[in-house]
C-alpha positions as a Markdown table, in Angstrom:
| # | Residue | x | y | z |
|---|---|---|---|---|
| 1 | Unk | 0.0 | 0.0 | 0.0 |
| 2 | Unk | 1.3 | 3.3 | -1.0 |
| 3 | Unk | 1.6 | 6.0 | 1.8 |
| 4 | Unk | -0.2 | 9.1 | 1.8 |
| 5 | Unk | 1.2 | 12.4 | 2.9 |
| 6 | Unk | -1.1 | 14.7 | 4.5 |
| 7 | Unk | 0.1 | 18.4 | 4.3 |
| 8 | Unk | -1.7 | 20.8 | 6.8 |
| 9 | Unk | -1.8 | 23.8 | 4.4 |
| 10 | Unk | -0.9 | 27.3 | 6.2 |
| 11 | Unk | -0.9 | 30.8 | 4.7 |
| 12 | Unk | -4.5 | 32.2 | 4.9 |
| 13 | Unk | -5.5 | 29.0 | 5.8 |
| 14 | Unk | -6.8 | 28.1 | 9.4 |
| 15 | Unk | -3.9 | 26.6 | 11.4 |
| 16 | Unk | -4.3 | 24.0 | 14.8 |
| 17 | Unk | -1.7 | 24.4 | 17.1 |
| 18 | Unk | -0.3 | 22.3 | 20.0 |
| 19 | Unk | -3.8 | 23.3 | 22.0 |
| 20 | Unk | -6.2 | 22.5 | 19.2 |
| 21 | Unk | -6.9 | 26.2 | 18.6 |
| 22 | Unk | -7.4 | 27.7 | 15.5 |
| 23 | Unk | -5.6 | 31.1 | 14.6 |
| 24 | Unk | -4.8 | 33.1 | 11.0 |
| 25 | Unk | -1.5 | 33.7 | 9.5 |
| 26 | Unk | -0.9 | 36.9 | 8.9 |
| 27 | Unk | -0.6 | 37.1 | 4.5 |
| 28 | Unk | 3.5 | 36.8 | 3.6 |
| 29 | Unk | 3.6 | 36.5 | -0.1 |
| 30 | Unk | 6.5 | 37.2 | -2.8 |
| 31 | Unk | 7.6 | 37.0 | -6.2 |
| 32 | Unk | 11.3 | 35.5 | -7.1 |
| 33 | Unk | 11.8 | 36.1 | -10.9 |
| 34 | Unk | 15.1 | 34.6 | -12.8 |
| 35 | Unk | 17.4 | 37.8 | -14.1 |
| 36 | Unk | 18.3 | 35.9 | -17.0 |
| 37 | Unk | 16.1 | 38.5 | -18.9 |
| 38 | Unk | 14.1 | 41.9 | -18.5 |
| 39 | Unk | 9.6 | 41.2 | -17.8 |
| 40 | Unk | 7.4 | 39.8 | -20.7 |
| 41 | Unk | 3.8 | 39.8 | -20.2 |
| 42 | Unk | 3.6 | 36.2 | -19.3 |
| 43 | Unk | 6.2 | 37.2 | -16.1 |
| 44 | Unk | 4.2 | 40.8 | -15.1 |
| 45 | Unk | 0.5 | 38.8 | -15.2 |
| 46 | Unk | 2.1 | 36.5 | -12.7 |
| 47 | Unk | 4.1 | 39.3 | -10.6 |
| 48 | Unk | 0.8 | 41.1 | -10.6 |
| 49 | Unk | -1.4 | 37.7 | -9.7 |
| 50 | Unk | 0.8 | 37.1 | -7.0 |
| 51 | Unk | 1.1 | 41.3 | -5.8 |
| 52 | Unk | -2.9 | 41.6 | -5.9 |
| 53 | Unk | -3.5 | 38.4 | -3.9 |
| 54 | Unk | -1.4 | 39.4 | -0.7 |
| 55 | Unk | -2.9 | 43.0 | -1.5 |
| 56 | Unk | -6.7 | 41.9 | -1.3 |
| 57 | Unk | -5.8 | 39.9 | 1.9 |
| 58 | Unk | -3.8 | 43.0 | 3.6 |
| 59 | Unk | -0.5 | 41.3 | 3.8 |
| 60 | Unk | 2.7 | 41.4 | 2.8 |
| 61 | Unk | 4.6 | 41.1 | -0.5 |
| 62 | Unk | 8.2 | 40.6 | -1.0 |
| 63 | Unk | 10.8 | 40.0 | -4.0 |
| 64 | Unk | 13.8 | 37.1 | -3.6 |
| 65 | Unk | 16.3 | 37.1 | -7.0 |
| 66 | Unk | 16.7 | 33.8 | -8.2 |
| 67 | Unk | 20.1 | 34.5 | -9.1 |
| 68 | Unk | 22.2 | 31.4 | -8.0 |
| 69 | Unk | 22.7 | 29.9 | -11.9 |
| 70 | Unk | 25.2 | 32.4 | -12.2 |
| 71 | Unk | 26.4 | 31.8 | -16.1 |
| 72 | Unk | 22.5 | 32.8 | -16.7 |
| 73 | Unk | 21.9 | 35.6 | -14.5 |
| 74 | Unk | 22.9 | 38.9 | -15.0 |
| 75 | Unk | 22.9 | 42.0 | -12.0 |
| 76 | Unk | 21.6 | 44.4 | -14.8 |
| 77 | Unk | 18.3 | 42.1 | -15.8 |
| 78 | Unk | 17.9 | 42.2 | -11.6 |
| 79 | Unk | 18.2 | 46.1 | -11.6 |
| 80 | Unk | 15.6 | 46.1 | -14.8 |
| 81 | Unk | 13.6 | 43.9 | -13.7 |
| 82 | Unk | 13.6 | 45.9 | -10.1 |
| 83 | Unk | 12.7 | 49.0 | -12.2 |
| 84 | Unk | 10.0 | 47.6 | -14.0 |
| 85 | Unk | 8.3 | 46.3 | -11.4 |
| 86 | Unk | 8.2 | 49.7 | -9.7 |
| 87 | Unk | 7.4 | 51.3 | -12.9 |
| 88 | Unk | 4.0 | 49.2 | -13.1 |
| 89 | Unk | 3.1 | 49.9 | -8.9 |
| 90 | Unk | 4.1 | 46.6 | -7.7 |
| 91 | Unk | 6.6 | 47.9 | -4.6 |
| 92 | Unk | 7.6 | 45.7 | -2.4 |
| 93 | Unk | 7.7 | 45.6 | 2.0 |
| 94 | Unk | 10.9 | 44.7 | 2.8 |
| 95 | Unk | 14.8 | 44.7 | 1.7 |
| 96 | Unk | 15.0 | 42.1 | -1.7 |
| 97 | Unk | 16.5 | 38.9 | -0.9 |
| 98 | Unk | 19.2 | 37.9 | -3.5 |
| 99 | Unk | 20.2 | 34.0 | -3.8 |
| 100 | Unk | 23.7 | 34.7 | -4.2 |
| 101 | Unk | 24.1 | 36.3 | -1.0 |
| 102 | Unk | 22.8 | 33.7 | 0.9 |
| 103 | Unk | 25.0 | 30.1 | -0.2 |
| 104 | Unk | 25.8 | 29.5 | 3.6 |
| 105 | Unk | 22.0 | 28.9 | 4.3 |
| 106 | Unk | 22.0 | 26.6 | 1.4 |
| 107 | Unk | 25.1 | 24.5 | 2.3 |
| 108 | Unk | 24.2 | 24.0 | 6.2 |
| 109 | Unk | 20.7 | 22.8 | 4.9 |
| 110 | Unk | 22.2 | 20.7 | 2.2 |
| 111 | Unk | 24.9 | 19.2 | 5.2 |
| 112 | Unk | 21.8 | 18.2 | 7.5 |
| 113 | Unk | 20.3 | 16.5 | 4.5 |
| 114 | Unk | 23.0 | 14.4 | 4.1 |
| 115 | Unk | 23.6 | 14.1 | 7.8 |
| 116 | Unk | 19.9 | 12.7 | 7.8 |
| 117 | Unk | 20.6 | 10.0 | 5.1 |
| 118 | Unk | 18.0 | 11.4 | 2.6 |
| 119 | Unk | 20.4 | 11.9 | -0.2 |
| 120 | Unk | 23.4 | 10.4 | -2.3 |
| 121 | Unk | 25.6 | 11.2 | -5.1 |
| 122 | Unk | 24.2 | 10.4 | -8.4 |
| 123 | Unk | 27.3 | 10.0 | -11.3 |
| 124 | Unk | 25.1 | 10.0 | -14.0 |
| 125 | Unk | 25.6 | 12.0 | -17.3 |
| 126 | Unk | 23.3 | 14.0 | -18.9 |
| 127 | Unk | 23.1 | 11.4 | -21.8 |
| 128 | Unk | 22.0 | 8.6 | -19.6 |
| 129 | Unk | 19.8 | 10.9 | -17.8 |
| 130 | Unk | 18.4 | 11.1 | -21.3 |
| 131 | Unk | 18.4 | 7.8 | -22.1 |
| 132 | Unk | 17.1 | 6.0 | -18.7 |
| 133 | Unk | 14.8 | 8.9 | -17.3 |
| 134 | Unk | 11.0 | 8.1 | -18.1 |
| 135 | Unk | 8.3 | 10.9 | -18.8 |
| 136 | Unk | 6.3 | 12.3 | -15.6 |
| 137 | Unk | 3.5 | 14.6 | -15.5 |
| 138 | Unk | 6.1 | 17.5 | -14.8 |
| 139 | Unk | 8.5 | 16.5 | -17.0 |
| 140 | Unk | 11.4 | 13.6 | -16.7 |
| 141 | Unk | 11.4 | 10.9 | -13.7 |
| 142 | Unk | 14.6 | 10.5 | -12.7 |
| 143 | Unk | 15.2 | 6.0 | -12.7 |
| 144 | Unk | 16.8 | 6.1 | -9.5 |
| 145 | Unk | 20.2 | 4.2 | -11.3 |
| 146 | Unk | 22.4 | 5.6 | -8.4 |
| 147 | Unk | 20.5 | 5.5 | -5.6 |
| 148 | Unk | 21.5 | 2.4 | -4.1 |
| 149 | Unk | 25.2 | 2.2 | -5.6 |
| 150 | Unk | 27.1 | 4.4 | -2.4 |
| 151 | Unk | 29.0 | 6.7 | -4.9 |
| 152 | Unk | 32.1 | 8.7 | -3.9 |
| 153 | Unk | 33.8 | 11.6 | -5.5 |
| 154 | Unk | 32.6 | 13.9 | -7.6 |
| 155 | Unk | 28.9 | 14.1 | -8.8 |
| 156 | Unk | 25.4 | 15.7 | -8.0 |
| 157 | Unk | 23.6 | 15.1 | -4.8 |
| 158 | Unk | 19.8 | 13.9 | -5.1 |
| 159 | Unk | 17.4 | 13.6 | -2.4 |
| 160 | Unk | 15.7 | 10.1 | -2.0 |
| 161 | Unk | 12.1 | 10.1 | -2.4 |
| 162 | Unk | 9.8 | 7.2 | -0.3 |
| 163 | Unk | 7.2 | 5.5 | -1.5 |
| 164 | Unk | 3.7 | 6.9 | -1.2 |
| 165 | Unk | 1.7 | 9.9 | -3.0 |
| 166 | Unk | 2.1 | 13.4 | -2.1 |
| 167 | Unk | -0.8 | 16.2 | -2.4 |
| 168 | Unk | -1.7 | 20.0 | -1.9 |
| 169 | Unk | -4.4 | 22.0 | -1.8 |
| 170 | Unk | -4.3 | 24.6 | -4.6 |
| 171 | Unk | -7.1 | 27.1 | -4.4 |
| 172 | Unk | -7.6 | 27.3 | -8.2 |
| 173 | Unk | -7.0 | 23.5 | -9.0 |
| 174 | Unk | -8.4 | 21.7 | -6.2 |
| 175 | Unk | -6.4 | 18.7 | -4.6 |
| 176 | Unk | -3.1 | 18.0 | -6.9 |
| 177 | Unk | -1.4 | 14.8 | -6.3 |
| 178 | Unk | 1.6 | 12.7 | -7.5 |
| 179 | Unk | 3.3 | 9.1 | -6.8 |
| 180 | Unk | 6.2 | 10.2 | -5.4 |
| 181 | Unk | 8.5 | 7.3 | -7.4 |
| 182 | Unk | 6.1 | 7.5 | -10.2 |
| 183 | Unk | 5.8 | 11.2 | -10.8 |
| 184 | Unk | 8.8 | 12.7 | -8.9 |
| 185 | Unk | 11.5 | 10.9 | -8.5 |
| 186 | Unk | 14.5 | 11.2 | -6.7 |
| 187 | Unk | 15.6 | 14.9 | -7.9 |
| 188 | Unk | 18.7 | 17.2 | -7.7 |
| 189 | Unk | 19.6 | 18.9 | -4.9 |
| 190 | Unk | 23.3 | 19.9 | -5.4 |
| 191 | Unk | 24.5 | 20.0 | -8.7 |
| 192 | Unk | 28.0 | 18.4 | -10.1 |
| 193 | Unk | 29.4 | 21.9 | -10.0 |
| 194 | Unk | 28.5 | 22.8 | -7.0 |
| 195 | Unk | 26.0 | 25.1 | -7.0 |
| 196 | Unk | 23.3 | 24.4 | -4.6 |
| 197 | Unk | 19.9 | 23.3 | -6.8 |
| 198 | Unk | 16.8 | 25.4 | -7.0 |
| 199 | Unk | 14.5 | 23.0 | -5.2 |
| 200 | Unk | 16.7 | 23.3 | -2.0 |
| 201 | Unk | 17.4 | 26.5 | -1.9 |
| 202 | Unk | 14.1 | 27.8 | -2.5 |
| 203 | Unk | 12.6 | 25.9 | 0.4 |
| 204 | Unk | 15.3 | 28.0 | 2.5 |
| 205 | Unk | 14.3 | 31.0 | 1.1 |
| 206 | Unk | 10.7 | 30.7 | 2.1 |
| 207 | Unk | 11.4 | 29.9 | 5.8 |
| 208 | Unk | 14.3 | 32.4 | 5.8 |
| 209 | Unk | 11.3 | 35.5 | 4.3 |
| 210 | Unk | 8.2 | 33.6 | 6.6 |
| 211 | Unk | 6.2 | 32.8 | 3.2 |
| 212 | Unk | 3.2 | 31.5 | 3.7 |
| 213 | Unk | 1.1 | 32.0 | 0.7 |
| 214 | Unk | 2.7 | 31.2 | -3.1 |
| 215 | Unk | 1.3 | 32.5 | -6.2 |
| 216 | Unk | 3.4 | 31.3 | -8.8 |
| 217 | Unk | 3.1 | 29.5 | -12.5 |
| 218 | Unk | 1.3 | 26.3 | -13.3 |
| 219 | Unk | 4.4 | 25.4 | -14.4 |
| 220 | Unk | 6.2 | 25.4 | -11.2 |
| 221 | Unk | 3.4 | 22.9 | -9.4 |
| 222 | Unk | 5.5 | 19.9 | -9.6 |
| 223 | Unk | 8.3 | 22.3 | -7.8 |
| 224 | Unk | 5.6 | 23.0 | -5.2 |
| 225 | Unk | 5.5 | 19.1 | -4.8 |
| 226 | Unk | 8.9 | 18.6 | -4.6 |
| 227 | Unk | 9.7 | 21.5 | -2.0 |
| 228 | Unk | 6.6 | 21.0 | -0.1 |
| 229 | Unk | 8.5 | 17.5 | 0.6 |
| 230 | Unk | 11.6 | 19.0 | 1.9 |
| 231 | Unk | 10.0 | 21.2 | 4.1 |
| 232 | Unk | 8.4 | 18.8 | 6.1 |
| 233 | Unk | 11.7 | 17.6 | 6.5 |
| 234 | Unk | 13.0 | 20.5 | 8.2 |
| 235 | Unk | 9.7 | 21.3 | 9.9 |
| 236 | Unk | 8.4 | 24.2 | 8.2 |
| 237 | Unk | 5.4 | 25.4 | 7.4 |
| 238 | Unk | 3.5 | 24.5 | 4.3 |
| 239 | Unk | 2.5 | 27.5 | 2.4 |
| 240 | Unk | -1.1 | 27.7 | 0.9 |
| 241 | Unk | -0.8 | 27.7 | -3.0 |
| 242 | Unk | -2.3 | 29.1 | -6.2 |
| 243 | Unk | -1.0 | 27.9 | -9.2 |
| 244 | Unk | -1.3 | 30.8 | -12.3 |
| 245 | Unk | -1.4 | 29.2 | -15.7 |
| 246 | Unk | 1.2 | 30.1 | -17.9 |
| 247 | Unk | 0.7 | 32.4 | -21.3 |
| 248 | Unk | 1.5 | 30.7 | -23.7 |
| 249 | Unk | 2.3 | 32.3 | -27.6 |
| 250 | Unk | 0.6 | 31.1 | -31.2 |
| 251 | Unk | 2.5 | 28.3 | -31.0 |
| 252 | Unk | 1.2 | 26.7 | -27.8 |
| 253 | Unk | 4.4 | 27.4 | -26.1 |
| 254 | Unk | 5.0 | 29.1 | -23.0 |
| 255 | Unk | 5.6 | 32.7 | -23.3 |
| 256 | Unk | 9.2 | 32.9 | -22.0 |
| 257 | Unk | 12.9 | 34.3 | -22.0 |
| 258 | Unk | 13.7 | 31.4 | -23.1 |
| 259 | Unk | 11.8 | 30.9 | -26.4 |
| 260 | Unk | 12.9 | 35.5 | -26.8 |
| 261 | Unk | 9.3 | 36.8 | -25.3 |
| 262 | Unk | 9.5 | 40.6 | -25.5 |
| 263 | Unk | 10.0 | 42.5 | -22.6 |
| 264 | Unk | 7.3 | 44.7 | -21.6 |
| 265 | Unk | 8.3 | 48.8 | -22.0 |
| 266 | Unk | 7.8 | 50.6 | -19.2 |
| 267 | Unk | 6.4 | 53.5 | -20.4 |
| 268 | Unk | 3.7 | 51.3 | -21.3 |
| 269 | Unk | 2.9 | 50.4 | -17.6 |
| 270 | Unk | -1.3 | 51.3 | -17.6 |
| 271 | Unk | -1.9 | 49.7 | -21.1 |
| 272 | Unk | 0.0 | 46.5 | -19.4 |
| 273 | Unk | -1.3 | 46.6 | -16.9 |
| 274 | Unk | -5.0 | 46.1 | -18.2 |
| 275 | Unk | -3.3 | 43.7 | -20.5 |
| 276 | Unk | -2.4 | 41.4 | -17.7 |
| 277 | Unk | -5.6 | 41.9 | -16.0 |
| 278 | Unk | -7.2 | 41.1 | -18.6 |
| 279 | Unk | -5.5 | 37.9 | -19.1 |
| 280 | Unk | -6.2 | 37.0 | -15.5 |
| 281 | Unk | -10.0 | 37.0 | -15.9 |
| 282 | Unk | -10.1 | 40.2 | -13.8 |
| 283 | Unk | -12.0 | 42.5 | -16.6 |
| 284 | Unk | -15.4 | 43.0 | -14.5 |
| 285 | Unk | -14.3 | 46.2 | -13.5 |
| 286 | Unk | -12.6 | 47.5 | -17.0 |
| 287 | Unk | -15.1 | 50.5 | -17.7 |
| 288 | Unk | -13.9 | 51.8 | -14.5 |
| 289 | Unk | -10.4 | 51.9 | -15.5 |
| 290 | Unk | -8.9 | 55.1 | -16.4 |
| 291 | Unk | -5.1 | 54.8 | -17.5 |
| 292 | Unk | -3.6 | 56.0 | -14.0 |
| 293 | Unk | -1.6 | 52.8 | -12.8 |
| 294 | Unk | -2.2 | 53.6 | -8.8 |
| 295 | Unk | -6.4 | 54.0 | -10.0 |
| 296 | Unk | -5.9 | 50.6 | -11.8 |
| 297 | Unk | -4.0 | 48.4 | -9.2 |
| 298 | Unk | -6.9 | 50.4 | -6.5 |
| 299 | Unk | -10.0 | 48.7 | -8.2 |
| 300 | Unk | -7.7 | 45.6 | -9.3 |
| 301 | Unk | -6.8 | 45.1 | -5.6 |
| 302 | Unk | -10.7 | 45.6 | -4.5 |
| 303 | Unk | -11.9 | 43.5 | -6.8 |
| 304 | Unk | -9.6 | 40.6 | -7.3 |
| 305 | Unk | -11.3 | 37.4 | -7.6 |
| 306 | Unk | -9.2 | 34.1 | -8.2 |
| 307 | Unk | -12.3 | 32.0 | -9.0 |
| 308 | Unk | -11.9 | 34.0 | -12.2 |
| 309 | Unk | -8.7 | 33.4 | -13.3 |
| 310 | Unk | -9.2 | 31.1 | -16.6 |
| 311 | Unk | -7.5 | 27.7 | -16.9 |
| 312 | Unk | -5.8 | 28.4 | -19.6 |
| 313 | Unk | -4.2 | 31.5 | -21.1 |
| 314 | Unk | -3.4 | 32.7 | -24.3 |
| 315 | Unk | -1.4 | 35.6 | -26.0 |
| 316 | Unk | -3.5 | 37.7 | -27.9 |
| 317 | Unk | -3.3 | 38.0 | -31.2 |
């Protein structure tokens, strides 16, 4: 029989404690964008998803900068995107929490991992990751080839997932579930060079800020799964979780740096604004709109409404 692992969802959620009482959270919610490139619209809809969410519920919003990869980050795309997010109203609480400054909080949690016995050195290639991986709902299932085999040396580090399914409670998407052999996998947590893997230091980063609320892409739910694994390890809180869905171009691609989305001009911040809204099923409210950004992002924070966030989003044409 598999196990199941029951999350107790925090954030704006009810919480029990110790004395079976109930008591709210206050709202901590943030947005951690990738300075490998300026905003595109896809980016902005889910800074601004995210921004209105702890807005409506009178909390908090902060920024982290994924900026660990360091061959694809760049301090002037972090200063851009800074600016743009400004230049749109989305201003932040507290001081911006950069990755790179923070490797020491990654390693000790990384050491305890490994003092715990949850994860060994995996030695294989990207080729035979290729070859031997399988396809999982969130993309390749690592086989597991190295988990038994006691490796020395060099190599990345993966973290050893049990048997049994994992869930959260997304308020969008209802219950979201996955195998954790099946559908996981034994992931990365410390690359071959190094450099401390998103997964790990992400769930770092939340404790370190107090999130308790995510916002984030669609695309990122089977990161949510993974993390939200992790921290139960180290005994933090689960956040509560609403997964955007992604913008995707005419091709049916995601709308990304990646595949050269166009950044979003500043000096276009109203007009993108109501473009994002728009996209985010948030339109009840357009004849009231009036082309002044703090007007816009007033009635957007009155009247946002997640229920009406469409399932799937498309560029317009």
């Amino acid at each position: 029989m598999l196990r199941q692992y029951r999350i107790v969802v925090l954030g704006s959620q009810k919480m029990l404690d110790s004395r079976g009482e109930s008591e709210r959270l206050p709202y901590r919610g943030r947005f951690a964008p990738t300075p490998s490139g300026p905003l595109h619209l896809g980016s902005l809809s889910t800074a601004l998803a995210s921004y209105l969410d702890a807005r409506h519920a009178g909390g908090r919003w902060l920024i982290r900068i994924d900026d660990l990869d360091a061959p694809r980050c760049r301090p002037e795309h972090a200063d851009t995107i800074l600016r743009q997010l400004e230049a749109h109203g989305l201003r932040w609480d507290e001081e911006v929490r950069y990755q790179s400054r923070h490797t020491g909080e990654y390693e000790a949690a990384f050491d305890q991992l490994r003092a715990d016995g949850l994860c060994y050195l995996c030695t294989c290639t990207r080729a035979r990751l290729a070859e031997t991986s399988h396809s999982g709902i969130d993309g390749p299932v690592y086989a597991g080839i190295c988990s038994r085999a006691g490796h020395q040396g060099a190599g990345s580090w993966r973290v050893r997932m049990p048997d049994g399914v994992i869930s959260l409670e997304d308020r969008l998407h209802g219950t979201i579930s996955r195998d954790m052999q099946r559908d996981i996998g034994d992931f990365m947590i410390r690359r071959a060079d190094g450099l401390i893997g998103y997964q790990l230091a992400s769930v770092i980063d939340e404790r370190e800020q107090g999130i308790n609320t995510l916002v984030r892409g669609a695309d990122l739910i089977g990161s949510s799964l993974r993390q939200q694994y992790l921290l139960s390890h180290f005994g933090i809180p689960i956040p509560a979780y609403l997964h955007v869905p992604v913008l995707l171009d005419s091709s049916g691609l995601k709308l990304s740096k990646q595949n050269h989305a166009l950044p979003i001009a500043s000096k276009n911040a109203a007009q993108n604004l109501i473009r994002a809204l728009t996209l985010l099923g948030q339109s009840a409210f357009a004849a009231d709109w009036h082309g002044r950004i703090d007007e816009i992002l007033r009635l957007a924070v009155r009247n946002w409404n997640p229920a009406l966030i469409p399932r799937r989003l498309d560029l317009p044409a």
